[in-house]
C-alpha positions as CSV (number, residue, x, y, z in Angstrom):
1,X,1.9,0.7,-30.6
2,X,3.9,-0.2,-33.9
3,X,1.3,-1.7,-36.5
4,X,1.9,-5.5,-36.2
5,X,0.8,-8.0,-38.7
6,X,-1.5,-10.3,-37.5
7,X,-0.6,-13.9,-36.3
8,X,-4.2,-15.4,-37.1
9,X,-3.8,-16.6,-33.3
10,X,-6.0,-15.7,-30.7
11,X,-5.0,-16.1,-26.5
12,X,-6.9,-15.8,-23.1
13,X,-5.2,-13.9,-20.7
14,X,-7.0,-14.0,-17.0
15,X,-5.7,-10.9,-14.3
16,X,-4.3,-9.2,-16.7
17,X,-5.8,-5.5,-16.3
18,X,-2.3,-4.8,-15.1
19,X,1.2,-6.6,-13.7
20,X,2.1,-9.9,-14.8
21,X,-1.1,-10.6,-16.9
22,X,-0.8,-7.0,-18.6
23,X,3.3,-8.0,-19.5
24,X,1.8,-11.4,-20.9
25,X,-0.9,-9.8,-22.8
26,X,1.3,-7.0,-24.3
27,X,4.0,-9.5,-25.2
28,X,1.2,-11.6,-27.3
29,X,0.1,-8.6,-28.8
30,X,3.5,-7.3,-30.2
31,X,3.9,-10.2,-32.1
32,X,0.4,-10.5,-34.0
33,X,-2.3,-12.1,-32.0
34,X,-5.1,-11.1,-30.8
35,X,-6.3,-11.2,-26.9
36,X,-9.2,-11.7,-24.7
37,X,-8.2,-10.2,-21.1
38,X,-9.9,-10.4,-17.9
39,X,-10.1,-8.9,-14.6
40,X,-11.8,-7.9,-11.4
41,X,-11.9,-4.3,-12.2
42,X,-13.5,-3.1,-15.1
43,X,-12.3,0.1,-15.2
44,X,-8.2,-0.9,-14.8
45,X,-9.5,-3.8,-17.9
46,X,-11.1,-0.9,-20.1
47,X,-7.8,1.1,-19.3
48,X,-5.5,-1.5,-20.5
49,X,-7.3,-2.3,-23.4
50,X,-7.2,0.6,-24.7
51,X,-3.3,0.5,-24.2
52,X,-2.9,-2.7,-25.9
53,X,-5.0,-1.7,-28.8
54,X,-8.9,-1.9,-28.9
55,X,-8.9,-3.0,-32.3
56,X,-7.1,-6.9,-31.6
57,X,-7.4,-6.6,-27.5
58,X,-11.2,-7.3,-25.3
59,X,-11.7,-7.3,-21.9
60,X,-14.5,-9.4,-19.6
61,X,-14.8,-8.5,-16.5
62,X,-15.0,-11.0,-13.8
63,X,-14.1,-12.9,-10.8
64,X,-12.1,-15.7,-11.8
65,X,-13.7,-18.6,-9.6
66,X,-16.6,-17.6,-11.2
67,X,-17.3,-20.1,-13.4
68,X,-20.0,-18.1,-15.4
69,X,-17.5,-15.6,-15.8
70,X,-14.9,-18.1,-16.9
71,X,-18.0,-19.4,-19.1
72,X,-18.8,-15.8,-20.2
73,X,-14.8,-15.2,-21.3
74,X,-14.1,-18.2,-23.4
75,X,-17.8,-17.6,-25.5
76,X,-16.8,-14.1,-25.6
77,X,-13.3,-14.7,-26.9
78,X,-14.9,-16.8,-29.7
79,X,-17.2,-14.4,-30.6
80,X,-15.2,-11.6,-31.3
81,X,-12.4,-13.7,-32.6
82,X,-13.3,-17.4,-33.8
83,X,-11.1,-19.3,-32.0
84,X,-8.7,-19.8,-28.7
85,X,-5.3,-21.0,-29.5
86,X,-3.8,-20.0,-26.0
87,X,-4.6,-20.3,-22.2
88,X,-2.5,-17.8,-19.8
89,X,-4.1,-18.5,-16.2
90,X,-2.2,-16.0,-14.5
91,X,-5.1,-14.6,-12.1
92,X,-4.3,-15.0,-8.7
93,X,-4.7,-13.8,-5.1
94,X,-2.5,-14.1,-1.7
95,X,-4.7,-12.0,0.9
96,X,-2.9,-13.4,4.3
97,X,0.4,-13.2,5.7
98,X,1.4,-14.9,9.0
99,X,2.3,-18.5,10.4
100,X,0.6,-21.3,8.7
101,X,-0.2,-22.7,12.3
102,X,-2.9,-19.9,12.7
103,X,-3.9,-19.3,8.6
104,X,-7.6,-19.2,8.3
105,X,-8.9,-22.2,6.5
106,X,-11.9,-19.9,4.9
107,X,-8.7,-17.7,3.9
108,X,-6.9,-20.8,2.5
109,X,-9.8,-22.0,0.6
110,X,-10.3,-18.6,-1.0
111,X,-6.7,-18.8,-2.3
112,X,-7.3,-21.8,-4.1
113,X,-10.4,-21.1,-5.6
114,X,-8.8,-18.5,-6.9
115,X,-5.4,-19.5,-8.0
116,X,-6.0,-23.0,-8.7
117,X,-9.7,-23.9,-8.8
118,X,-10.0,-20.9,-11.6
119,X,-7.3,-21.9,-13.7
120,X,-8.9,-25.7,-13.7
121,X,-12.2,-24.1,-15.0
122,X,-10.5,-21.9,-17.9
123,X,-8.5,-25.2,-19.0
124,X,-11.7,-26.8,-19.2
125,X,-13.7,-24.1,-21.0
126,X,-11.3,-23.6,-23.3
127,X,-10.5,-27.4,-24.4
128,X,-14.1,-27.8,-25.0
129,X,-15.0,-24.6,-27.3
130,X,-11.4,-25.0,-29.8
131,X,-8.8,-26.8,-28.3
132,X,-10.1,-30.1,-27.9
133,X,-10.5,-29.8,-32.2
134,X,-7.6,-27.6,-32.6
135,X,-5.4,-27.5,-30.5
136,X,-3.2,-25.0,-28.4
137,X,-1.3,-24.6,-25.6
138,X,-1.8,-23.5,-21.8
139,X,0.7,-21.9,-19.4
140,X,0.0,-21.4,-15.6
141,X,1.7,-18.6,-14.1
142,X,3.0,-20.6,-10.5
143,X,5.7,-19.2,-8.3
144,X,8.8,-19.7,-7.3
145,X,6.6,-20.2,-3.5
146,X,5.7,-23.1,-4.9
147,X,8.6,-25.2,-5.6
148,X,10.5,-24.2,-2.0
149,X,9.3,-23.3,1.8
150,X,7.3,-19.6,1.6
151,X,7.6,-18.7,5.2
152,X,4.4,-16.7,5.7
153,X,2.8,-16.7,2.5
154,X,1.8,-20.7,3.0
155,X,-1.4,-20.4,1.7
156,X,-0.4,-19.2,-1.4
157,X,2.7,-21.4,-1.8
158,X,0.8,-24.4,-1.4
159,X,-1.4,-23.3,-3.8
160,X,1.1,-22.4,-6.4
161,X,2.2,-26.4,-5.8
162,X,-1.1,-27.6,-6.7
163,X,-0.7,-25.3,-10.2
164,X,2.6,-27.1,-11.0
165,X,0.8,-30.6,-10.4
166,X,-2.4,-29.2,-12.2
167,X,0.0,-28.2,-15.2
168,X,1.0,-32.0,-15.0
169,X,-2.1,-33.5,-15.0
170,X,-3.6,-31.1,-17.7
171,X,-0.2,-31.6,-20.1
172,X,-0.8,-35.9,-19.5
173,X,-4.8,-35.8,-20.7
174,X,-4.4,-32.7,-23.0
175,X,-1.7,-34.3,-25.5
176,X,-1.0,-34.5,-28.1
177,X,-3.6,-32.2,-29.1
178,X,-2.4,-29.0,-25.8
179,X,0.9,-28.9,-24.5
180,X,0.4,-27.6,-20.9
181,X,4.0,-25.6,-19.2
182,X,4.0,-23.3,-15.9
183,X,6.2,-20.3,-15.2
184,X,7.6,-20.0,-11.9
185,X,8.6,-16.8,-11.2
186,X,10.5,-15.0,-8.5
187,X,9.5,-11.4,-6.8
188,X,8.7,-9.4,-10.0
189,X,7.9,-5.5,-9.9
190,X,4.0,-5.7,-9.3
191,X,1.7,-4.1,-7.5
192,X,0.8,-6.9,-6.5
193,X,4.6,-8.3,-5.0
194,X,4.8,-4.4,-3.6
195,X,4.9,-5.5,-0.4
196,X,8.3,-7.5,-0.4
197,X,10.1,-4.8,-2.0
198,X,8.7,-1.4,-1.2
199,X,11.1,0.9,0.1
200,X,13.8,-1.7,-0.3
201,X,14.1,-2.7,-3.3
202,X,18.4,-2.2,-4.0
203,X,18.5,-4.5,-0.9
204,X,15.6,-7.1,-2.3
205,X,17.6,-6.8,-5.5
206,X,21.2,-7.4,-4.3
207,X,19.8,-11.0,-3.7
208,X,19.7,-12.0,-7.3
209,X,22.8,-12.9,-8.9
210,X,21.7,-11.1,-11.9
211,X,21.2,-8.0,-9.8
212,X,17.4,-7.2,-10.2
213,X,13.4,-8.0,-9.9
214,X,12.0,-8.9,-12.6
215,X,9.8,-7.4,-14.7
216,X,6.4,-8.1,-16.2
217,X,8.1,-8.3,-19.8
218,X,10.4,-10.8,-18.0
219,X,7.6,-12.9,-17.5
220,X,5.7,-12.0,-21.2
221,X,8.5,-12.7,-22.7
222,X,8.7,-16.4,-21.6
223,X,4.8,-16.8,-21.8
224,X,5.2,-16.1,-25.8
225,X,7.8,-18.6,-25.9
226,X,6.3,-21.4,-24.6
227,X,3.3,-20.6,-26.6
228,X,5.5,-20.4,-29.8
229,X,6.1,-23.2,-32.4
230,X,10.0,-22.7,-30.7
231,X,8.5,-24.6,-28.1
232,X,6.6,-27.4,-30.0
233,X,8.5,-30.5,-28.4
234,X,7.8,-28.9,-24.8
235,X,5.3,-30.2,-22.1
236,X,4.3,-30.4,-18.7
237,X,7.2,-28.6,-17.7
238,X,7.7,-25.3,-15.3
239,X,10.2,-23.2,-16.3
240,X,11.6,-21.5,-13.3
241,X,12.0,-17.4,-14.6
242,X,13.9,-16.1,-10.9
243,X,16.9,-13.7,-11.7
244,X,19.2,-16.5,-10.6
245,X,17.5,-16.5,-6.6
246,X,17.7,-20.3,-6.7
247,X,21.7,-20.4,-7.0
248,X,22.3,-18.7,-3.5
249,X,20.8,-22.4,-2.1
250,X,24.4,-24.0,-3.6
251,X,27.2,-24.3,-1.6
252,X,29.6,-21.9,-1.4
């Protein structure tokens, strides 16, 4: 990577050994600050921080409803780095597909421990070891699932609902110290998304008025922004990142 300056800024990134987490990480990166990233699999986190650049990039490998390892993360962060400007909670799991009428409740639960449950416990690790002080801001990486029906994916819909509402409450008791934002994104080109565009992607892509999936850097790109001083006067909002998806609901 080009030689950056440093921004003197420092970020969390959870899941972000690869897909959206790694676009969000790498986008932080190119413009100066350093990041703590975490992951299930500490070979893929070793892997991509090397590509990021060992020398402003970690990695802690975890479970993210762990809350030692959310714990472990936050005190590792401010070891190597001294502080912990920005929260990305972007880990997150949808293991089921089927009917909501026969979703397995143990299933369901899992979802949320992981894609909400998690993302409570960084908020709070990080407010109380800089934020609280210092300030910062937090963005939670939702989905467009959870602001319309996700036929088959309910579990994880639902639980990207709850994110939008947790990025509420969070932004109300945070400020004015953390402004708190989501990211809703469409079908982006993950591993992770693979399944609803593999072997089809033209088709999947034909859907989007601006005639494409997205792309991790789509999804980096607006994860800098609303950690920027750009987006000072911002809070408790979820900015909707889709291609365009949502226009085909219009009339006509």
């Amino acid at each position: 990577m080009t030689t950056v300056e440093l921004s003197g800024k420092v970020a969390l990134v959870t899941g972000a050994s690869r897909g959206i987490g790694y676009g969000v990480a790498e986008a932080l990166v190119a413009r100066g600050d350093r990041v703590c990233i975490t992951g299930r699999n500490e070979d893929a986190l070793k892997e991509a921080v090397e590509k990021l650049g060992a020398d402003r990039v970690i990695g802690v490998a975890g479970k993210a409803h762990d809350e030692d390892h959310q714990a472990a993360a936050v005190e590792r962060t401010m070891e190597a780095f001294g502080r912990v400007d920005f929260l990305v909670n972007n880990a997150g799991t949808n293991p089921v597909f089927g009917p909501i009428a026969e979703l397995d409740l143990n299933v369901a639960r899992k979802v949320f421990e992981t894609n909400v449950i998690s993302a409570l416990g960084f908020a709070q690790q990080t407010w109380k070891a800089w934020q609280s002080e210092n300030g910062g801001a937090i963005v939670n990486i939702s989905s467009v699932a959870g602001v319309s029906a996700s036929p088959f994916i309910a579990a994880y819909g639902i639980s990207k609902a709850a994110m939008i509402n947790l990025t509420v409450q969070l932004a109300h008791e945070f400020a004015p110290k953390v402004r708190v934002n989501a990211i809703a994104p469409a079908v982006v080109k993950t591993q992770f998304a693979k399944a609803l565009y593999e072997g089809r992607e033209e088709e999947a892509a034909a859907a989007y008025p601006l005639g494409r999936l997205g792309m991790p850097s789509d999804i980096g790109g607006t994860a800098a922004f609303l950690t920027s001083e750009q987006s000072d006067w911002i809070t408790g909002q979820t900015l909707v990142v889709d291609g365009g998806i949502f226009l085909n609901a219009g009339v006509g």
